[in-house]
Steps between C-alpha positions, in 0.01 A plus 500: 500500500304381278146324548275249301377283761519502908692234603744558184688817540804616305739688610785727367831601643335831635266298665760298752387648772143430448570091431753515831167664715295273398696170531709597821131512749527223771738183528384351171742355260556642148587328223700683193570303151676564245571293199831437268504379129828365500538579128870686497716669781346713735592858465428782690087561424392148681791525788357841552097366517673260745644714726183691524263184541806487770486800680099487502514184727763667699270796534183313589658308784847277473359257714144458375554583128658226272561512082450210295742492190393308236725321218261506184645182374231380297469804307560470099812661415560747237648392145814676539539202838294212270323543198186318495454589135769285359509280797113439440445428901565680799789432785454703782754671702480231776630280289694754237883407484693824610881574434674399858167413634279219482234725424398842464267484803836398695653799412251696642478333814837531569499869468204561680645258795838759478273814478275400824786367669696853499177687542415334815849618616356890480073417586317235652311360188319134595497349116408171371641387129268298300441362149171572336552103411405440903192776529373454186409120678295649771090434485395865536737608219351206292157649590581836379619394188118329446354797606736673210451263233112471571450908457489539117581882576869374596599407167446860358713595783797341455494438109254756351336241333128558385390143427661415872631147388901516544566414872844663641566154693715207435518168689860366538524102325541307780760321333724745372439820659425695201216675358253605247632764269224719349734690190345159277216646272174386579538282786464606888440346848135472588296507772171339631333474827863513714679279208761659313568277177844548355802345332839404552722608183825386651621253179712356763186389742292175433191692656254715245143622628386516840281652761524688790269557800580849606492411839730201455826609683705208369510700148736828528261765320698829341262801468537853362666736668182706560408205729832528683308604802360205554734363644378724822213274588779235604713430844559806648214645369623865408314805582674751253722414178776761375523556135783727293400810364400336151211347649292871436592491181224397207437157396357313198233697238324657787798704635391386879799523719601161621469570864089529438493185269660300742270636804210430282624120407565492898158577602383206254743288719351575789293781532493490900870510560629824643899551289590810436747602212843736536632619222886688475660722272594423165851514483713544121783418347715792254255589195196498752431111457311301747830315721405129378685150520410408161607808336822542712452816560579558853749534808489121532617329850861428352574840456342642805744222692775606308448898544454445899615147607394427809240789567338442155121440730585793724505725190251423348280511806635873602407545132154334551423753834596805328234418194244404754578846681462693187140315348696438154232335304785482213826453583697658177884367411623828620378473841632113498892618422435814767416279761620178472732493258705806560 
């Protein structure tokens, strides 16, 4: 477990048992997030984080525990989904046309609906689905991101930029739904005394400059994914977020892991709110790659329902246990076609 500040603690997969102590005192409810980019098909690496965010709220108390699963809809997608450079704005996967879908934050809902639905069948697990496009409305989220954008240390954080002057945040046009795209040379979003001043590039939209009040919640806002955590201050209010393994891994020119960026960025948010971070395994794919949606890399949900039909959840969730069990903090291929795959 790692420390930085008191009311902030991260913990590791060997440390379970610590997080479950300290949460499962009293009657009091917990609440677990955990967070989606709905960028490609999940695979095996983010069901697996899921079925341990899972069986943590089953372990802390069925009845008192809940888990909050969160649709990041109003992320920006990668190029390989929508190409920003050639497109010159952004769409964002609310909104971002997916083959049989009408988008690719459907698709993701609709597997995480199937997922829940079959794991509840083997666990208790009280869940709640949401879109960041609802929390990402709530007051004390738009307060956090004020208390972000006001700390010039945040900007270092997320961007490693030494004159601090490109902001990671984009206001949605009102009108269209898209936003700013900062690959243009010499132009980004600005921001002044809780105004963000950008621009809408859509050729196809009449509107062109306009400003934002940050805490305005009839603008949709997209941040970086560093500030993904925000998202925490809203309703339920979560006491501990769970991560994938890739969050310890170094970020940016100052080779911080992610994990202690994004604590850091939190206690900016609000520095008196008690969340705790949990953060699983990494889990790879043949050639010891990261699993990953955008690189297509992984066990993917298609394959896992074709391998095991039915039981597909109850697999992976045996296969979830036994890792907890054994403290991997790296899951390696070989240990993924032992145990689960046969």
């Amino acid at each position: 477990m790692l420390e930085l500040m008191t009311n902030k603690e991260i913990y590791d997969i060997s440390h379970l048992k610590e997080f479950i102590s300290k949460h499962i005192q009293g009657n009091k409810e917990v609440n677990l997030a955990f967070g989606l980019r709905p960028s490609g098909i999940l695979h095996l690496g983010n069901l697996f984080t899921l079925a341990l965010a899972s069986e943590i709220v089953n372990k802390t108390g069925p009845h008192i525990s809940n888990l909050t699963l969160a649709i990041l809809d109003l992320e920006r997608p990668d190029n390989r989904d929508w190409d920003s450079t050639s497109n010159k704005y952004v769409k964002h996967y609310r909104d971002l046309p997916c083959e049989g879908y009408f988008s690719f934050a459907e698709r993701t809902k609709i597997q995480l609906e199937d997922f829940m639905e079959r794991l509840n069948k083997e666990m208790t697990v009280p869940f709640s689905l949401k879109t960041l496009s609802e929390l990402q409305r709530d007051s004390r989220y738009r307060k956090g991101l004020k208390n972000i954008l006001e700390n010039e240390e945040s900007t270092k954080l997320i961007t490693d930029a030494s004159n601090g002057k490109k902001i990671e945040v984009y206001p949605l046009c009102k009108s269209c739904g898209t936003s700013y795209t900062n690959t243009i040379r010499g132009k980004t979003n600005k921001y002044k005394n809780g105004v963000i001043s950008t621009t809408c590039l859509n050729p196809s939209c009449d509107v062109e400059d306009y400003e934002v009040n940050v805490l305005d919640s009839s603008f949709d806002i997209s941040v970086h994914p560093l500030m993904g955590a925000l998202r925490d201050l809203s309703c339920p209010v979560a006491d501990a977020h769970v991560y994938g393994g890739d969050y310890f891994y170094p970020h940016g020119e100052t080779r911080e892991p992610r994990i202690e960026k994004i604590r850091k960025i939190m206690n900016m948010a609000d520095s008196k709110k008690n969340l705790d971070f949990i953060v699983g395994p990494t889990i790879f794919a043949k050639g010891r790659e990261k699993m990953s949606k955008s690189l297509h890399n992984g066990v993917d949900y298609n394959r896992l329902k074709r391998l095991f039909g039915e039981d597909y959840v109850k697999r992976i969730l045996e296969f979830t246990r036994n890792v907890i069990e054994k403290e991997y903090s790296v899951v390696d291929f070989a240990v993924v076609q032992e145990n689960l795959l046969g």
